[in-house]
N, C-alpha and C positions, 0 to 999 in steps of 0.2 A: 250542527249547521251554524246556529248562532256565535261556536266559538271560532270557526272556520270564517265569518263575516269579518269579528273582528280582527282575528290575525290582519288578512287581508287588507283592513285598516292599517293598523299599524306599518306593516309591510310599506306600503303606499306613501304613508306619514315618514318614514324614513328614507323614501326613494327622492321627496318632495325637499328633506332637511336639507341632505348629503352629508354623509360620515366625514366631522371635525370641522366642519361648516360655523362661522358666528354668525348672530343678525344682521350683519355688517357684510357679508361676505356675501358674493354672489357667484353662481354656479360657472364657469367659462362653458363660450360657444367651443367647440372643438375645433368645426369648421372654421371658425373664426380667426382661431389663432397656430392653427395647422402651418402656416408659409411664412409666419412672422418671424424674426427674432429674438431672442430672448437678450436680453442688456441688465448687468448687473451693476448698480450703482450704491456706490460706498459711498457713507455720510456718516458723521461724530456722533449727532444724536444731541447737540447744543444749542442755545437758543439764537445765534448766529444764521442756523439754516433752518429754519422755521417756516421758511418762504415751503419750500419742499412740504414739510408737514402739512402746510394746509391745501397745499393741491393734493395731498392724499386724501386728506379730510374733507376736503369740497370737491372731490372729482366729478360727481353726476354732476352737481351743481354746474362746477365749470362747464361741463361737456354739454349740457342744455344753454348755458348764456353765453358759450365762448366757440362751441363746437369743438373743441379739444381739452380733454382731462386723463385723469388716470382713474378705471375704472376698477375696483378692490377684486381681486380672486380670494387672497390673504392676508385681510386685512393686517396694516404694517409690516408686512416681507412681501407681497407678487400683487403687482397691479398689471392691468392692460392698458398701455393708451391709446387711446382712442382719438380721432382724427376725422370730421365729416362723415361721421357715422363707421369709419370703418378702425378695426384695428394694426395700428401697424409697427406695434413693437409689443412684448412683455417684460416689463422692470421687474427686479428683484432685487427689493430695498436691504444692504448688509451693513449694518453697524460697524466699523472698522477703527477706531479711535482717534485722538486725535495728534499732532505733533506730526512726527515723521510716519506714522503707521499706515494713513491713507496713501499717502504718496508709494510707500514699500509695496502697497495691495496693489496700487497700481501695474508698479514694474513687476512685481509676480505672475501678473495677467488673473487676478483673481477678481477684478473688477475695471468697467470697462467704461466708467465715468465715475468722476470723486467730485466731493465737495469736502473742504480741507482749506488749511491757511496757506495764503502766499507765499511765504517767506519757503516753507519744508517745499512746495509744488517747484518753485523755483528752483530750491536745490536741485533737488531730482531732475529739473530739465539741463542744467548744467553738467551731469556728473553723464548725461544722454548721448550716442552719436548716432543711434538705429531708434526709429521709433518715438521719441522726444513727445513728450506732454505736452500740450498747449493748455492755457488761461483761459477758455471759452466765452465765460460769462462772471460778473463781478455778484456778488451778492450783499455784504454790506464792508461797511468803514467804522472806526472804530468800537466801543462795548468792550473795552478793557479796564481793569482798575487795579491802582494801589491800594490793600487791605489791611489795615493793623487789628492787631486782637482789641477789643472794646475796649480796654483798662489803659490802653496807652496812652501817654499824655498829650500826644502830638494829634495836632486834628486837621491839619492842610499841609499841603509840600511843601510849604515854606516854613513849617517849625516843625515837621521833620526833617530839612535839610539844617533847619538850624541847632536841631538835636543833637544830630551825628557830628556836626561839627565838632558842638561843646562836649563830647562826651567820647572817653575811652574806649568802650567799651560798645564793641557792635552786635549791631539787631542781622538778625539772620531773616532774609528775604526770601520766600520758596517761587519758585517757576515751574512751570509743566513740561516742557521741553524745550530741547538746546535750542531750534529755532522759533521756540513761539515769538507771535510780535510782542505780548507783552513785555518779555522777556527782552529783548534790544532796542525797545522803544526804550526803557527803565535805565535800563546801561547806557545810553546815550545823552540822557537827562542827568547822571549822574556826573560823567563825566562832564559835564558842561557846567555842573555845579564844583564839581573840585573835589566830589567827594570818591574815595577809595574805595572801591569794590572787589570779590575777587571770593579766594577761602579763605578758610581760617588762619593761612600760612599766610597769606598777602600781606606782605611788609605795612604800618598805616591804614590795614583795613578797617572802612569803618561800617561799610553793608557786606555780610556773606552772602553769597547767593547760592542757594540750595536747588537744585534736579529733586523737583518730588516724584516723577517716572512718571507721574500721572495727575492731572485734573482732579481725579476721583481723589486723591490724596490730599489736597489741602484742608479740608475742613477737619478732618483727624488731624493732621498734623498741627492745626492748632491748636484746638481744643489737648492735645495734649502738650501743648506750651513748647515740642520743638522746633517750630519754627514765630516767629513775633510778627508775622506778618507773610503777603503772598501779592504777585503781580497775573494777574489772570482775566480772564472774559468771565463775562454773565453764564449761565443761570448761579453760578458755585458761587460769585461776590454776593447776589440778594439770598442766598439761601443762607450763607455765613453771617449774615444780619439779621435773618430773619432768626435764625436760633438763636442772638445774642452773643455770639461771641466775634463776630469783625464790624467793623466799620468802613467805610470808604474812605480815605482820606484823598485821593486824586484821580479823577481821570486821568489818563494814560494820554491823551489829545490834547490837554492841556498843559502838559509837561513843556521846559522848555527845551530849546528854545522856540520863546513864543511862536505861537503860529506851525511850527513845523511839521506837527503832527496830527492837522485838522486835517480830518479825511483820511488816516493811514490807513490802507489794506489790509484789509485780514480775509474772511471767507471767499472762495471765490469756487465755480465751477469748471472742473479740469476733464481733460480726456486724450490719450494719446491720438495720433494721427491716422493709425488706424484705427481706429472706434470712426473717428469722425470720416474716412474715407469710405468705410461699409455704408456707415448708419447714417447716410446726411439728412434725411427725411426726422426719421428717428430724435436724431436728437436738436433737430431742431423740433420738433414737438414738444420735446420734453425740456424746454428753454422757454417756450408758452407756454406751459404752466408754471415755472418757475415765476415769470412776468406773471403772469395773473397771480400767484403769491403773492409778491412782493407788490401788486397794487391794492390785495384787498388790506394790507399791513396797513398802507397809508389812507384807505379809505373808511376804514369800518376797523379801528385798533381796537377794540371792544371786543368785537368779534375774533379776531388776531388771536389777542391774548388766551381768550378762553381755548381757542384749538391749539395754541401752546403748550396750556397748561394740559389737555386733552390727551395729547401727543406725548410727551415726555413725562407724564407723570408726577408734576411738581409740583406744588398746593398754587392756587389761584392766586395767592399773594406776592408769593416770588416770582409769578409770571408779571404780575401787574407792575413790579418794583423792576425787575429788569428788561422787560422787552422796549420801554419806551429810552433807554438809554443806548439804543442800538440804532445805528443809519442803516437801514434798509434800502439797496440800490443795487438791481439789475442792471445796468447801462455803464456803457464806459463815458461816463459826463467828463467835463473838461476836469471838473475835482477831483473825480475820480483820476486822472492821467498823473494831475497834479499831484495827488500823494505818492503816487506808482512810482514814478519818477523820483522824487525825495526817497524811498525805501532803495530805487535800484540804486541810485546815485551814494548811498550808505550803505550797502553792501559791497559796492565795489571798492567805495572809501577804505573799507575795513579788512579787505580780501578774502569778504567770506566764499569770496567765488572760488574753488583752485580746477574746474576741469574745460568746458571750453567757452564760459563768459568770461575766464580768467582776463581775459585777453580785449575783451568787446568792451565798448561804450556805454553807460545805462539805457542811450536810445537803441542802440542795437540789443543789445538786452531783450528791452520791452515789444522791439520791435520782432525777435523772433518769439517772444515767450508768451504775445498775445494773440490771440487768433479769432476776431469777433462777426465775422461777418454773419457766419448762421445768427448769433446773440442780438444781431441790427436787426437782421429779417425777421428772424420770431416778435419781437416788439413792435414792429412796424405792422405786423400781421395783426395783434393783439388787441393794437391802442389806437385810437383816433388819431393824437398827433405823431408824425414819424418821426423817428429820431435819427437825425444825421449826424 
């Protein structure tokens, strides 16, 4: 009898856990989420979009101060969000990388809102004639840097440009993907300096620029001395410091020419037109918490960093060295247009367009490539002052 009690305990104790359940996790109503949605959203997994992260991280939270959050089934892959007490979507957070790879997941239909750099989302909308991406929501401005390995001599872009000048013999620079912004901000800067870029075959070259296929890849690729340096976004620049073997030598925004690339776009929230034609509840929900991210970013950075570090895994130090070199900003603000504009207006410059902005204007560009009205409404909802 007494071992028939306790079975029954345990029994009980396991019905209360639920099989693969964490502390963090909570049981779904069935009822609840029976008529909803399910919405799967592709993110890099970098400290760029960290807004996201901490509205997974503070979802009760938000949903008690804000009445909208995302409420954990799994923790970091299936939330619910939630919305004046009800549910009315189910996320399912997918890791997809970054460069062109979110944009690809997109057109696959494996994911049914990205967050991802401007420059690749762009393409993709160009290369569109059914179904076309839109720009939804901005997330931040620049968080890119010029890296050399610790032992180089050069310590600001002005004596490494003065380096390459004096010197035969060129440093090979790595990039993460053909369109990341680091990567064409740097090429643009060069060129405006005079100095030769290209491969190893380029006549006068005096920077190679290397495709390391992946982010993941430049900290190896330094440390074993094949590449002399890397142009890239945060967390992977303070992590490369933080081991000792890079340094920052330049912001990427401070490149010249002066001024040009204060505020460049880089992260931004995407979704094809059907996501946004189904789901217009939905994902304007899920644009407030976004906004409530990126407010507690600027309110409580303290807090920020720690669910940074929380989130991705990365020692509290590197969050602490790279998250404050990041503009964090939901809103399409006048600066925000303002950089948009300098990137479309140098893409077309350069004819990185060839399918149908071939042809268009940068304001027509920006003007079919953005699509913000849910992004105004969720904010105006969110925040005391409205934003027009």
């Amino acid at each position: 009898m007494k071992f028939k009690s306790i079975a029954l305990l345990c029994l009980a104790g396991l019905v209360l856990v639920g099989c693969g359940d964490t502390p963090t996790d909570k049981p779904a109503d069935p009822a609840a989420t029976a008529n909803v949605p399910t919405i799967v959203v592709g993110h890099v997994g970098h400290d760029h979009q960290i807004a996201l992260y901490i509205a997974a991280l503070e979802g009760e939270s938000f949903i008690t101060k804000h009445g909208v959050g995302l409420r954990p089934v799994k923790a970091g892959e299936q939330y619910d969000l939630v919305e004046a007490g009800k549910t009315i979507a189910r996320l399912r957070l997918v890791k997809v990388g970054g460069g062109s790879k979110m944009p690809a997941a997109l057109a696959r239909g494996e994911i049914e809102i990205g967050l991802g750099g401007v420059p690749a989302v762009a393409k993709l909308a160009d290369s569109q004639t059914e179904n076309p991406v839109k720009i939804i929501c901005p997330l931040q401005t620049d968080g890119d840097m010029l890296v050399l390995a610790k032992a180089a001599p050069s310590k600001t872009w002005a004596e490494f440009i003065a380096a390459r000048k004096a010197s035969d013999k060129p440093v090979t620079i790595g990039y993460k993907a053909p369109m990341a912004v680091a990567k064409l901000i740097f090429q643009r800067a060069l060129d405006h300096e005079g100095v030769v870029w290209g491969d190893k075959s380029t006549p006068g070259v005096k920077v190679v620029l290397l495709n390391m296929k992946s982010g993941k890849n430049a900290i190896p690729l330094l440390s074993g001395k094949s590449i002399d340096g890397f142009v890239m976004n945060q967390p992977v620049v303070a992590l490369a410091e933080s081991k000792g073997l890079g340094k920052t030598v330049a912001h990427l925004n401070t490149l010249p020419p002066a001024g040009k690339w204060n505020n460049h776009p880089c992260c931004c929230v995407c979704a094809p037109k059907d996501t946004l034609a189904k789901h217009p509840q939905a994902v304007k929900a899920f644009l407030k918490v976004i906004h409530l991210g990126t407010n507690l970013i600027a309110s409580d950075p303290k807090t920020a960093i720690r669910l940074a570090s929380e989130w991705t895994k990365k020692p509290l130090a590197v969050e602490q060295a790279s998250v404050p070199t990041i503009a964090y900003n939901a809103r399409p603000t006048a600066a925000w247009w303002t950089g948009m504009t300098t990137w479309a207006t140098m893409m077309t410059d350069a004819k990185l367009y060839t399918g149908r902005y071939a042809t268009m204007t940068p304001a027509e560009i920006l003007k079919d490539l953005c699509q913000f009205e849910l992004c105004i409404q969720a904010y105006n909802e969110v925040n005391p002052n409205p934003f027009k």
